[in-house]
C-alpha positions as CSV (number, residue, x, y, z in Angstrom):
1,X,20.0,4.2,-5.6
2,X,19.9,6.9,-8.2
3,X,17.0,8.4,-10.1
4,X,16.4,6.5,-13.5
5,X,14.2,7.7,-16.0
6,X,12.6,6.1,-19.1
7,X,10.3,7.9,-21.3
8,X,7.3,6.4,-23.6
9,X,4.6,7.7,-26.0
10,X,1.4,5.4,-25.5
11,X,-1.1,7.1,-28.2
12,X,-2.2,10.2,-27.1
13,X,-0.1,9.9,-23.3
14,X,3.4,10.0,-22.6
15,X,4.7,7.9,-19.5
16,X,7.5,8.8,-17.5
17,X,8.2,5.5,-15.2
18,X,10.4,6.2,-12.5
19,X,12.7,4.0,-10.4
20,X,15.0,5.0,-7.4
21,X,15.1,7.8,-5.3
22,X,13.4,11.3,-6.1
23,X,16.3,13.2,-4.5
24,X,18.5,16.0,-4.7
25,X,20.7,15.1,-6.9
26,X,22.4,15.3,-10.6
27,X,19.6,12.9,-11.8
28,X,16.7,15.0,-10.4
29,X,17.0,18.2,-13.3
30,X,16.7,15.0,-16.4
31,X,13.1,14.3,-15.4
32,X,12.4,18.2,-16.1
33,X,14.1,17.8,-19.4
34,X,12.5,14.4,-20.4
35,X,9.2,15.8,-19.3
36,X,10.0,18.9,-21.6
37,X,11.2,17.0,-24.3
38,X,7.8,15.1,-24.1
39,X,6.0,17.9,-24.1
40,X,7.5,19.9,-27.0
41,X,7.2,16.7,-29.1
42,X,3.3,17.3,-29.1
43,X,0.3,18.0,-26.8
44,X,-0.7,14.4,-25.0
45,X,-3.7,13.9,-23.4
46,X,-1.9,13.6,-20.4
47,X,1.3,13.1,-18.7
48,X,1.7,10.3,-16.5
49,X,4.4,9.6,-14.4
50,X,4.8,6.3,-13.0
51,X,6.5,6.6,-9.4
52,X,5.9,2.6,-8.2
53,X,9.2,2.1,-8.6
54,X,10.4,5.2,-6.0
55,X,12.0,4.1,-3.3
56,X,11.9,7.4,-1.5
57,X,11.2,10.9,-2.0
58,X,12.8,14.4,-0.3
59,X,11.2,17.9,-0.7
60,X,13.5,18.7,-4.1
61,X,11.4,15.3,-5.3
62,X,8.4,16.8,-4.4
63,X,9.6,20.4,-5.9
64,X,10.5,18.8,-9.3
65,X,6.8,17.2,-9.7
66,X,5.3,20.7,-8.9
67,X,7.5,22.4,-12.0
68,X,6.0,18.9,-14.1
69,X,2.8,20.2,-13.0
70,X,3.5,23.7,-13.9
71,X,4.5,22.2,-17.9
72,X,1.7,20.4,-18.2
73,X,-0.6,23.2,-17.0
74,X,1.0,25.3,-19.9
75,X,0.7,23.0,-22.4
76,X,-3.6,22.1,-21.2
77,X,-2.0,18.6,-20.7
78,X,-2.8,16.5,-17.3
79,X,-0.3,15.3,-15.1
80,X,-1.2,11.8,-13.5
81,X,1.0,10.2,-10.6
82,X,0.3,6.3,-11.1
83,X,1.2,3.7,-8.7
84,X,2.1,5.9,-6.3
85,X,4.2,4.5,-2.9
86,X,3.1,5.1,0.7
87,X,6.2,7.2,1.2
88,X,5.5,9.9,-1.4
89,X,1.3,9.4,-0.5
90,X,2.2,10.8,3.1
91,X,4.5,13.5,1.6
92,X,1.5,14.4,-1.3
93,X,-1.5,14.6,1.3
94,X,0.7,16.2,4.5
95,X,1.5,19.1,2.1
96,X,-1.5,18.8,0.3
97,X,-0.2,18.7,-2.9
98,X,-2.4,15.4,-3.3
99,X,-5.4,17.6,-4.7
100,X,-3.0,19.0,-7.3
101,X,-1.3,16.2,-8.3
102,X,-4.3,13.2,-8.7
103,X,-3.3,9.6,-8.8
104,X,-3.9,6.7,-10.1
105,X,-3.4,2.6,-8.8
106,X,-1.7,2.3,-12.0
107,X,-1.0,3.7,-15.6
108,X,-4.4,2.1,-17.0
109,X,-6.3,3.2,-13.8
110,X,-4.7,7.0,-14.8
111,X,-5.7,6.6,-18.4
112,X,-9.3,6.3,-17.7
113,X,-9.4,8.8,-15.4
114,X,-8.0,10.8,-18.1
115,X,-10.7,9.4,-20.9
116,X,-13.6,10.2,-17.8
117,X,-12.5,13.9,-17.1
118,X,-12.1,14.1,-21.3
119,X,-16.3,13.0,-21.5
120,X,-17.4,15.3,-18.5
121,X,-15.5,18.1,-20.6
122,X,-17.4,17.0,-23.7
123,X,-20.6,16.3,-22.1
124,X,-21.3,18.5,-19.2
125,X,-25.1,18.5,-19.4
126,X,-24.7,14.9,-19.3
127,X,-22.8,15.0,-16.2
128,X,-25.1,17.3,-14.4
129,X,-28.3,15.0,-15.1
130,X,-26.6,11.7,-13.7
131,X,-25.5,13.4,-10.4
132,X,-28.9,15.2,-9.6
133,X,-30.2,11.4,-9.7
């Protein structure tokens, strides 16, 4: 099954969701260019990319969320992974890319974390006094 795409702005995100295979592939380059596209169209708050829908992942998969990491970082946007499959899971946290690339249970799930990280940044006195209690 082939990689398809579809692209979304939600207020201040922009969701990728995801369905088939993150392969090799003629279909594997368009989610660089939708996620550039997304990117160039404004800053979000973050990036997430819904991957529920992935059947399986190889290590160009894997490669191509890395460079989606690498756009956001440029652009002080976050990426968030929601929904993500057992398949990729094992991939993320055998090459460790899990603690580069957070996830999510879902795209509502990543858009709190995204409001949370926001406050700490706002707030970091705040932050500090809650977790010395």
């Amino acid at each position: 099954m082939p990689l398809s795409i579809t692209s979304r702005p939600d207020r201040n995100f922009y969701i990728l969701t995801l369905t088939g295979q993150l392969t090799l592939g003629p279909n594997l380059k368009s989610l660089q260019q939708m996620a550039r596209a997304a990117l160039e169209t404004g800053t979000p708050d973050a990036l997430i990319v819904e991957v529920g829908g992935v059947k399986y992942t190889d290590s160009a998969g894997l490669g191509e969320l890395t460079i989606l990491y690498s756009l956001c970082m440029r652009k002080q946007c976050m990426l968030i992974l929601a929904g993500v499959p057992n398949q990729l899971r094992q991939m993320l946290e055998l090459t460790r890319l899990d603690a580069l690339l957070p996830s999510a249970a879902d795209t509502e799930a990543a858009k709190r974390m995204v409001k949370a990280r926001a406050q700490k940044q706002k707030n970091p006195e705040e932050t500090r006094d809650s977790d010395e209690s």
